[in-house]
ZAMARGU-4260 file (C-alpha; in steps of 0.2 Angstrom, whole numbers, plus 5000, padded with zeros to 4 digits):
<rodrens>
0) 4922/5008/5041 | 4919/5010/5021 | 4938/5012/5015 | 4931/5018/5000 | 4927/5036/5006
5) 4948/5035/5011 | 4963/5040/5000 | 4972/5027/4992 | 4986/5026/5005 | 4976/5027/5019
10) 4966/5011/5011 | 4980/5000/5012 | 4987/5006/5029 | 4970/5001/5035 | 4968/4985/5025
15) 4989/4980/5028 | 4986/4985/5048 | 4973/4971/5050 | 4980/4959/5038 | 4996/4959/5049
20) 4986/4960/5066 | 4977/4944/5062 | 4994/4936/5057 | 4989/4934/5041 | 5007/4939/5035
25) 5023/4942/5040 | 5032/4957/5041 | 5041/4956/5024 | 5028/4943/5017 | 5011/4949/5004
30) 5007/4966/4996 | 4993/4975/4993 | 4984/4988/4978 | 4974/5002/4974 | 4967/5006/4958
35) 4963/5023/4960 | 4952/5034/4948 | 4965/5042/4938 | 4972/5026/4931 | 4988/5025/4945
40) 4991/5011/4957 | 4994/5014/4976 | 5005/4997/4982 | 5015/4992/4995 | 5034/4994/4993
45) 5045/4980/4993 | 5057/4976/5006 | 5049/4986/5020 | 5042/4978/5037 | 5022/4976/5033
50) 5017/4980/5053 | 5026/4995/5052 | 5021/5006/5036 | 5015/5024/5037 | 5005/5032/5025
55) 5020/5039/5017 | 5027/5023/5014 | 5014/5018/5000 | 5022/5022/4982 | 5010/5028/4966
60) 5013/5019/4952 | 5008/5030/4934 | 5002/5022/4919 | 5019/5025/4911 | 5027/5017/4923
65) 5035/5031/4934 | 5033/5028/4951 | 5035/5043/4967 | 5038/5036/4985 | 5051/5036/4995
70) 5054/5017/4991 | 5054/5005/4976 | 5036/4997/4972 | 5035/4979/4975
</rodrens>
């Protein structure tokens, strides 16, 4: 699959879902970004079960600092 055709989200969905499925982390353990073409990061949020995130889940983080998702960046 070449996750670089995929949105940012979608990229770490994918990437997360097989670094958990190998047991390569835990479910609260590692974090993973995007650097997207705007400039804004795509990560992880903190404190949420790694095996279970959802698209949604992922938080944009802007150059200024602002973030939007429905949970804190890690």
């Amino acid at each position: 699959m070449k996750l670089d055709y995929l949105p940012p989200a979608d990229q770490i969905i994918e990437m997360i879902g097989r670094i958990y499925r190998f047991g390569m982390t835990t479910t609260s353990g590692g974090n993973l970004s995007v650097l997207d073409d705007d400039g804004d990061i795509w990560i992880t949020p903190a404190g949420v079960d790694k095996g279970a995130l959802r698209r949604e889940d992922i938080v944009r983080v802007r150059a200024d600092g602002s973030h939007a998702g429905l949970h804190k960046p890690s």
